[in-house]
The first five atom37 places (N, CA, C, CB, O) and aatype in JSON, in Angstrom:
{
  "aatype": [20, 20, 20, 20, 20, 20, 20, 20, 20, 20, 20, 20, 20, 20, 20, 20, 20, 20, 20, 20, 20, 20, 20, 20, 20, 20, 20, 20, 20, 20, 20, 20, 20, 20, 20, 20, 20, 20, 20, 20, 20, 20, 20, 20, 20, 20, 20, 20, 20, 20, 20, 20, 20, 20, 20, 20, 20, 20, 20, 20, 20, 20, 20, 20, 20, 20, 20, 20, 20, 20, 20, 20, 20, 20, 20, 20, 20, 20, 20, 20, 20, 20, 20, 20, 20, 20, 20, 20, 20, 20],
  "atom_mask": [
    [1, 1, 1, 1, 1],
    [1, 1, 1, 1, 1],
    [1, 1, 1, 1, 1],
    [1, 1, 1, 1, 1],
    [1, 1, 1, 1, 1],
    [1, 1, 1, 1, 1],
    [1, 1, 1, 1, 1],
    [1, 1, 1, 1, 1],
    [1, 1, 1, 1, 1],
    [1, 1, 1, 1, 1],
    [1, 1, 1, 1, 1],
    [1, 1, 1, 1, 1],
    [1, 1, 1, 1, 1],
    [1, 1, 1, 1, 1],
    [1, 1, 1, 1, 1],
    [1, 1, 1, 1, 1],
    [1, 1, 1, 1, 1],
    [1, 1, 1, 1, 1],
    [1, 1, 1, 1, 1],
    [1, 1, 1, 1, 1],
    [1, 1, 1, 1, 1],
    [1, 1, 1, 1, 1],
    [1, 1, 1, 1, 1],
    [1, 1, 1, 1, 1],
    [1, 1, 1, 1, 1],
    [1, 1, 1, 1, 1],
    [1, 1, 1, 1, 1],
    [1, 1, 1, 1, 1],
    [1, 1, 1, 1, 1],
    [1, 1, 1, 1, 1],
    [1, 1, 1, 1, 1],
    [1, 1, 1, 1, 1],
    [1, 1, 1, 1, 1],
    [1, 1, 1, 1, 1],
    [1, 1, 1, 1, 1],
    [1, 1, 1, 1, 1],
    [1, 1, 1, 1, 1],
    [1, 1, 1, 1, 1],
    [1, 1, 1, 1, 1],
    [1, 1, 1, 1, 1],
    [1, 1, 1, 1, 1],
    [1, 1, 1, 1, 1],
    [1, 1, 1, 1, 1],
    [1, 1, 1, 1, 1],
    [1, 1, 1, 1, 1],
    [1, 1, 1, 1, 1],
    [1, 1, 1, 1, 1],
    [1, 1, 1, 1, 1],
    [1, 1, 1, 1, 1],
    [1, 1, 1, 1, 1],
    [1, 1, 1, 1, 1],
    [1, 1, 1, 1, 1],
    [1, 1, 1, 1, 1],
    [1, 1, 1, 1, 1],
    [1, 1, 1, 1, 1],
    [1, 1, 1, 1, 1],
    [1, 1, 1, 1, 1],
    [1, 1, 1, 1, 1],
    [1, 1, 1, 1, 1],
    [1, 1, 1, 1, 1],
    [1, 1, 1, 1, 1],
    [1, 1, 1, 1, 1],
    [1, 1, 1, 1, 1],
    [1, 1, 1, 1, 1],
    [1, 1, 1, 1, 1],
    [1, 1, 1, 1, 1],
    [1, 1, 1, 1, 1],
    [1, 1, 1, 1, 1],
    [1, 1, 1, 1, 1],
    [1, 1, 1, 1, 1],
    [1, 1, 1, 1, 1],
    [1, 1, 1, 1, 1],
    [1, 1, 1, 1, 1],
    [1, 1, 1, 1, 1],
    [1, 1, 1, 1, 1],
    [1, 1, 1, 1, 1],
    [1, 1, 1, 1, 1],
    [1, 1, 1, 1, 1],
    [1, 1, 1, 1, 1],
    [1, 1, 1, 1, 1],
    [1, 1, 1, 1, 1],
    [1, 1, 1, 1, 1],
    [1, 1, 1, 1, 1],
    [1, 1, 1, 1, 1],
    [1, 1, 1, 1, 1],
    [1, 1, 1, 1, 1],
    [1, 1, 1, 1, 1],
    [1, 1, 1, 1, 1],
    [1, 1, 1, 1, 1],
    [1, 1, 1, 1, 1]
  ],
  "atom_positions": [
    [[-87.33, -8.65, -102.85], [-86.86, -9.18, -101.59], [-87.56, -10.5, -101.24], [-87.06, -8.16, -100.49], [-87.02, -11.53, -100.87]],
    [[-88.84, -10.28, -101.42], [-89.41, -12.06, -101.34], [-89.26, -13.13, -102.11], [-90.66, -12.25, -101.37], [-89.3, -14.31, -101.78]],
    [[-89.09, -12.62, -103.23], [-88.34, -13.75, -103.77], [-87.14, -14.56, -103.59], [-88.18, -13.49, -104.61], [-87.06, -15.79, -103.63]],
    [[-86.16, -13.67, -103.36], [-84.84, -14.1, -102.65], [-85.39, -15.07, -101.12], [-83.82, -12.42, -102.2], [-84.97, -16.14, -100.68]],
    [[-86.21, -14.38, -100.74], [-86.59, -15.33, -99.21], [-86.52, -16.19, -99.31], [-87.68, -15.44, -98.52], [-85.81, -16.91, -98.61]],
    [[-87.75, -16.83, -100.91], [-88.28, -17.88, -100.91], [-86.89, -18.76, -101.14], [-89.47, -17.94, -101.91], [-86.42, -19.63, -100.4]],
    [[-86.34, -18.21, -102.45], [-85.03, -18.76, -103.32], [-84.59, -19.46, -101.87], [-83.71, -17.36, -104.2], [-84.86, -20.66, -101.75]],
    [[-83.9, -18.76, -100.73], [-83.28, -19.36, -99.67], [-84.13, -20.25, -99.11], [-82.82, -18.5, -98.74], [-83.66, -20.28, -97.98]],
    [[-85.26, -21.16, -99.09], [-85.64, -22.0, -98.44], [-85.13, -23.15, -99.1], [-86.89, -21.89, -98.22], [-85.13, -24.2, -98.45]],
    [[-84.7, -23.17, -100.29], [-83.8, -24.62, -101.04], [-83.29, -24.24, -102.02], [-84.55, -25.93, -101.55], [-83.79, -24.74, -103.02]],
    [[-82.17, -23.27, -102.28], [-81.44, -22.93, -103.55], [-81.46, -23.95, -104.33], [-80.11, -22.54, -103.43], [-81.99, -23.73, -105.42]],
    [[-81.1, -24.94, -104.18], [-80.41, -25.73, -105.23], [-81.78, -26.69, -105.93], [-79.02, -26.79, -104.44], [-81.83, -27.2, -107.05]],
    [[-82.99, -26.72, -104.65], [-84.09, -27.64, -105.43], [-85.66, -26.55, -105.03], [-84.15, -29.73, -104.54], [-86.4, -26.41, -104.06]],
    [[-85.56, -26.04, -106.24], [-87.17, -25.08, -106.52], [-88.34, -26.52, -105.77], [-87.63, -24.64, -109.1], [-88.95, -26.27, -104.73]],
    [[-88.46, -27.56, -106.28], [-89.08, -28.4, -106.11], [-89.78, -28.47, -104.38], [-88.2, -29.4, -106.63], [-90.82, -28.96, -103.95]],
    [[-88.51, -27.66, -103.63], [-88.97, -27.36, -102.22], [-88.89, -26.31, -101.64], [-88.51, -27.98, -101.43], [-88.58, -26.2, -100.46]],
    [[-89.22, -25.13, -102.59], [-89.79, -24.09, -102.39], [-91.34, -23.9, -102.17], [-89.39, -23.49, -103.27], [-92.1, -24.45, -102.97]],
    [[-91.94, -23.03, -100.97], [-93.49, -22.73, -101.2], [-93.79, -22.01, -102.06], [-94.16, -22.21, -100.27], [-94.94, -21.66, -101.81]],
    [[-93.19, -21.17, -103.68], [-93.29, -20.8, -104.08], [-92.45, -20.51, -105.34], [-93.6, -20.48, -103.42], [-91.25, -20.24, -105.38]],
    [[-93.35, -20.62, -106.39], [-92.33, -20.76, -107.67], [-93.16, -19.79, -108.36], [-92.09, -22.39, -108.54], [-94.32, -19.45, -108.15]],
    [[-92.19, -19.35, -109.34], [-92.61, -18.38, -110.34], [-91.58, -18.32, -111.52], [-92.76, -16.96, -109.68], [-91.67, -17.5, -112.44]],
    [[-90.99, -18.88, -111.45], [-89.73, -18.87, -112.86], [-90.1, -19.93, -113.62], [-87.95, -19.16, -112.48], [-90.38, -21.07, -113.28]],
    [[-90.09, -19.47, -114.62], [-90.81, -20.53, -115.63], [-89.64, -21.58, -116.03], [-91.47, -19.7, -117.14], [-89.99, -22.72, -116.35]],
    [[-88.17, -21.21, -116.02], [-87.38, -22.49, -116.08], [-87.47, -23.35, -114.9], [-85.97, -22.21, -116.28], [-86.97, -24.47, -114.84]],
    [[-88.17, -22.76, -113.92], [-87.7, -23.77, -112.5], [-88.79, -24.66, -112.48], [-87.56, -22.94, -110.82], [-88.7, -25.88, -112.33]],
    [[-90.17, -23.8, -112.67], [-92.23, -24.54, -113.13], [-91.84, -25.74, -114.25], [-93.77, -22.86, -114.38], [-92.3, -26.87, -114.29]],
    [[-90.89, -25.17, -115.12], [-90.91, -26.19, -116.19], [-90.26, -27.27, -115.54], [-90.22, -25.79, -117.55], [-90.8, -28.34, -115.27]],
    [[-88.76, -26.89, -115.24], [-88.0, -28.27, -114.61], [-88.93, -29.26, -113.84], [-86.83, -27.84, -113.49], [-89.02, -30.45, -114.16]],
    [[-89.64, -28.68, -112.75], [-89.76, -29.17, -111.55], [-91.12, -29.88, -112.05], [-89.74, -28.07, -110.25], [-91.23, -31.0, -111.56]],
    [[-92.24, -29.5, -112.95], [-93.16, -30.21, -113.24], [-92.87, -31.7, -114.65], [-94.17, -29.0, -113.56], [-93.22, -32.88, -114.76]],
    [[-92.15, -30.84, -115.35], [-91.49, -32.03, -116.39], [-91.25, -33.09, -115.69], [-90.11, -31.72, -117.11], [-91.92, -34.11, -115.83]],
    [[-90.23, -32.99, -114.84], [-89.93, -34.65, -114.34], [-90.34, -34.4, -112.89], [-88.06, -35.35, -114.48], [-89.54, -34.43, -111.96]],
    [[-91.72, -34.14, -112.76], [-92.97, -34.37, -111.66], [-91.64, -34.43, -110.3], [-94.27, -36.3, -111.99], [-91.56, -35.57, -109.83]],
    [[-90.88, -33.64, -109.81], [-90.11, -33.0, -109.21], [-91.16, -32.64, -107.13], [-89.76, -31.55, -110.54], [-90.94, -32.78, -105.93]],
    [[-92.28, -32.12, -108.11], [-93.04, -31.66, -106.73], [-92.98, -32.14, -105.38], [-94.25, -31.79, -106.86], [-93.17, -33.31, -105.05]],
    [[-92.7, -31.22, -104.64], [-93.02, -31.64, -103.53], [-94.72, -31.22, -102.25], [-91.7, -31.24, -103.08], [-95.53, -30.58, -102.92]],
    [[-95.12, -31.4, -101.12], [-95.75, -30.62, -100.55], [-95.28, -29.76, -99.75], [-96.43, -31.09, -100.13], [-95.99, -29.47, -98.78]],
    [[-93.95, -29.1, -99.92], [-93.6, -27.85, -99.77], [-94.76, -26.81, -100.73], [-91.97, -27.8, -100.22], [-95.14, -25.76, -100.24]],
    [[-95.04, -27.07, -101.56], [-95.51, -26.3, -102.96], [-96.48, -25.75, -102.5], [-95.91, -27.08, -104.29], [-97.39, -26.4, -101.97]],
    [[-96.5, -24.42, -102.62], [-97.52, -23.9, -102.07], [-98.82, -22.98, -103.23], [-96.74, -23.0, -100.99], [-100.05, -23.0, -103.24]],
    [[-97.74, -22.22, -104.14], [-98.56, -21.38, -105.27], [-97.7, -21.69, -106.11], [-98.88, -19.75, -105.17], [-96.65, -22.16, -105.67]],
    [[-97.84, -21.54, -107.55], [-97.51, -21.55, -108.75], [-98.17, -20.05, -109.32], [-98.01, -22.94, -109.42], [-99.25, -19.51, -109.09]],
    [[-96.91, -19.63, -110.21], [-98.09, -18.16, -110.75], [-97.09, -18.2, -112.12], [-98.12, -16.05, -109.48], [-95.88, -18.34, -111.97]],
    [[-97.53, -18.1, -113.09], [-96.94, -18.19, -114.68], [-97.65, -17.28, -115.12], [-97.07, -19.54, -115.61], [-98.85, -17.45, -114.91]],
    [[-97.26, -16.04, -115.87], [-97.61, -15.41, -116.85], [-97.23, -15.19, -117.78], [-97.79, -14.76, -116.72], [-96.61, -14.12, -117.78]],
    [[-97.3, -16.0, -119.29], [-96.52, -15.76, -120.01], [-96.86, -15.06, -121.32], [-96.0, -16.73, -120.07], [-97.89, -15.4, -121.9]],
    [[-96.07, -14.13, -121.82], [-96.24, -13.06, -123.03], [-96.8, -13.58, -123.97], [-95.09, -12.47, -123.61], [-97.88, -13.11, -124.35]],
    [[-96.21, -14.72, -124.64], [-96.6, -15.45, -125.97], [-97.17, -16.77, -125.26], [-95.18, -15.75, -127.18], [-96.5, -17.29, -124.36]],
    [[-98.18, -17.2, -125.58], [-99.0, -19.03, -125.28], [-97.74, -19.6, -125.47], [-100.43, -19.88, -126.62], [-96.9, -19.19, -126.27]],
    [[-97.61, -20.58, -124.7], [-96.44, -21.31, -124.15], [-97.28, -23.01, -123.75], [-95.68, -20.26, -122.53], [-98.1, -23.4, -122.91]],
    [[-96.37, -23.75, -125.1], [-97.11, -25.41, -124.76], [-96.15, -25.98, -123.95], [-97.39, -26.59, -126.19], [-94.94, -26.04, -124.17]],
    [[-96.89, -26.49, -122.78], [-96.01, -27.18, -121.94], [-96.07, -28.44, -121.86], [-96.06, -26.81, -120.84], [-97.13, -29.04, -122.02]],
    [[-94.89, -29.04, -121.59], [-94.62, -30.61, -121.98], [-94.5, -31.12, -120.38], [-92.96, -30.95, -123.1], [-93.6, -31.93, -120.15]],
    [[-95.35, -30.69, -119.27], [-95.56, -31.53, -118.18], [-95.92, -32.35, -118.55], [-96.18, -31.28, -117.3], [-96.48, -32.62, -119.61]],
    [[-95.47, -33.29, -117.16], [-96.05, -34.42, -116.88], [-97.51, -34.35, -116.44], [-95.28, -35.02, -115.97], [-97.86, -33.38, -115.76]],
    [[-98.66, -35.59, -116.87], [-100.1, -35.54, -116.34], [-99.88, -35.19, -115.21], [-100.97, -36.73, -116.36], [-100.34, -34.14, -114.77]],
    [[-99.22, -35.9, -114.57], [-99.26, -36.2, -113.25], [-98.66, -35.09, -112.35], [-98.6, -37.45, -113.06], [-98.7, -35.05, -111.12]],
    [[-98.12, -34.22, -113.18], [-97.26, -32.89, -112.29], [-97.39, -32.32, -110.89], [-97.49, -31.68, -112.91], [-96.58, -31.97, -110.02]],
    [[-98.72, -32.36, -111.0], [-98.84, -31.91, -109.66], [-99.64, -32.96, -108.86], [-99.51, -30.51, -109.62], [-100.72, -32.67, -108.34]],
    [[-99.08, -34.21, -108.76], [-99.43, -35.02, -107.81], [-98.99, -35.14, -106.56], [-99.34, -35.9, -108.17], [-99.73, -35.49, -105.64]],
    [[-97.85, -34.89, -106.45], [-96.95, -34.66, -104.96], [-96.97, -33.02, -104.56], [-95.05, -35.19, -105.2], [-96.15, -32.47, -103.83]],
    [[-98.15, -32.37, -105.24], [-97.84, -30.62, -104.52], [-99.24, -30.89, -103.75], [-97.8, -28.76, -105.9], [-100.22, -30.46, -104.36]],
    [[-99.4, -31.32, -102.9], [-100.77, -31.66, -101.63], [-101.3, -30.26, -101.41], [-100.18, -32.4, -99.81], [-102.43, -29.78, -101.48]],
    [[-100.1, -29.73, -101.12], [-100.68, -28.37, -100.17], [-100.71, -27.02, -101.4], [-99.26, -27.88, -98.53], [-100.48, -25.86, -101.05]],
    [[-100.96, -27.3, -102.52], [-100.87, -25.94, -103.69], [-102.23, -25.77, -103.3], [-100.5, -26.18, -105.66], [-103.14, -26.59, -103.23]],
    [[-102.2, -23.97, -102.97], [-103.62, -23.74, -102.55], [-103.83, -22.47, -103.78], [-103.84, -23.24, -100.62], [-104.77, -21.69, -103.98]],
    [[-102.52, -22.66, -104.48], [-102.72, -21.05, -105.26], [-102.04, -21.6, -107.05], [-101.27, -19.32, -104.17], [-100.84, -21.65, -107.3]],
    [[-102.79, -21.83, -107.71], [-102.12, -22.32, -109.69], [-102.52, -20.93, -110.2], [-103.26, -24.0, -110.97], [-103.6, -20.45, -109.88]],
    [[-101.7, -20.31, -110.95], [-102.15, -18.79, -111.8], [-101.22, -19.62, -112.92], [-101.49, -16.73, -111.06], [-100.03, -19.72, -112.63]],
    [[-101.66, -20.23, -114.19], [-101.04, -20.21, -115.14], [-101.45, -19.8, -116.65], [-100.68, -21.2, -115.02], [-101.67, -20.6, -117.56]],
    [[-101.53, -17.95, -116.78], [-101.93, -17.94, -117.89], [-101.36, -18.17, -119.32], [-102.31, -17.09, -117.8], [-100.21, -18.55, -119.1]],
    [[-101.55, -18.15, -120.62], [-101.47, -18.47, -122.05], [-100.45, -19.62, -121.58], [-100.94, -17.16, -123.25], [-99.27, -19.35, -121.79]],
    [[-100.66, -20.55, -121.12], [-100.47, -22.2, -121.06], [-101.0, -23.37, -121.64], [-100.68, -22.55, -120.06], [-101.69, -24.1, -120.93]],
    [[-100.79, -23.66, -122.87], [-101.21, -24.89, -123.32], [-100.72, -25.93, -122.87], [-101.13, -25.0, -124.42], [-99.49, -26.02, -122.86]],
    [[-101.73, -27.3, -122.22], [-101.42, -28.54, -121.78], [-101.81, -29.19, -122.63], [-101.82, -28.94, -120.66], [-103.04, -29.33, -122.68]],
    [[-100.9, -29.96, -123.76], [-101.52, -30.67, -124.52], [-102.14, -32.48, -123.59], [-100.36, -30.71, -125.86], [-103.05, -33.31, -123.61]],
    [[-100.85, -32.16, -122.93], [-101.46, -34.14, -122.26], [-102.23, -33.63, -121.24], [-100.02, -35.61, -121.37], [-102.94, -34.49, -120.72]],
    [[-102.29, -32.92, -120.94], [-103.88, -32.36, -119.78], [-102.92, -32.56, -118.57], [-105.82, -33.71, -119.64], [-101.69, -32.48, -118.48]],
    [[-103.97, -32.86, -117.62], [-103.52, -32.82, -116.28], [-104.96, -34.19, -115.68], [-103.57, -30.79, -115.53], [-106.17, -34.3, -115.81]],
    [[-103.65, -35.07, -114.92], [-104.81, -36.05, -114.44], [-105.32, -35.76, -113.0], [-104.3, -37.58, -114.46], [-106.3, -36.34, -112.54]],
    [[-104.57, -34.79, -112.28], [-104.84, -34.76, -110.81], [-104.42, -33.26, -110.53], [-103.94, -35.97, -109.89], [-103.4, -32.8, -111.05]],
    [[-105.17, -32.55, -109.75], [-105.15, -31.64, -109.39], [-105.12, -31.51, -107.51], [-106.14, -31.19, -110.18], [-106.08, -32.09, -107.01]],
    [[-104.36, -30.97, -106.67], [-104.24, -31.38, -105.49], [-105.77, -30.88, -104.63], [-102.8, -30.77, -104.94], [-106.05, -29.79, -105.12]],
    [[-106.65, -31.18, -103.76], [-107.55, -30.59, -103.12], [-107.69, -29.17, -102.29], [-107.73, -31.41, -102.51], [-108.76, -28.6, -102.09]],
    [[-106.31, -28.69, -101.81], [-106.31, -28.02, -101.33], [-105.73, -27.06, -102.14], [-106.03, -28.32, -100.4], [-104.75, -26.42, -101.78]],
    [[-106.38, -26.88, -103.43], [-106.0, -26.0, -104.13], [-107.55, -25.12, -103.85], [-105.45, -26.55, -105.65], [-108.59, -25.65, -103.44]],
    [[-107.34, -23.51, -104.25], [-108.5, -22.68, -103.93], [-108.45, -21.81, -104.63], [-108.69, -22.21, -102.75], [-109.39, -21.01, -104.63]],
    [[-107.29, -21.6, -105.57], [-107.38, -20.39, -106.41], [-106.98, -20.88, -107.91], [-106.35, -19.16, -105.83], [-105.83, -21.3, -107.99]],
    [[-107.74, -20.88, -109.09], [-107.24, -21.44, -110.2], [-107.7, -20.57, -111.06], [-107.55, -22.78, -110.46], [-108.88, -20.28, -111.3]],
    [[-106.26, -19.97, -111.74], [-106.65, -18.75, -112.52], [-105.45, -18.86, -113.34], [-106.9, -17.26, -111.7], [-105.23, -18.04, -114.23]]
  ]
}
């Protein structure tokens, strides 16, 4: 049921959701650095290590991510910026 909540705060753009968890929508929305400061948590768990082809910069426009859970995630181009008001990185 909360998921659907969230889904209804912008069907059509994850990018302005406070909350993502689908790994096609994490991928879309960070690939072409999509983010907004709607963004609140990110949570990825994925079965098999999974290399992701974000952008450095992905999460430069998520200000307000106070919550990243992304496990077996390889970043090969890293990450250049991480937002401040992040508090949970796991």
């Amino acid at each position: 049921m909360g998921k659907n909540i969230v889904f209804q705060e912008s069907p059509n753009d994850p990018g302005k959701r406070s909350r993502l968890w689908s790994h096609d929508e994490v991928s879309r929305v960070l690939t072409k650095n999509k983010g907004t400061e709607a963004i609140q948590a990110i949570a990825l768990n994925y079965a098999q290590p999974y290399e992701a082809r974000w952008s450095t910069e992905a999460f430069s426009k998520t200000s307000q991510l106070r919550l990243l859970k992304i496990r077996r995630v390889h970043l090969p181009h890293g990450l250049d910026c991480l937002p401040s008001a992040l508090r949970v990185l796991d």
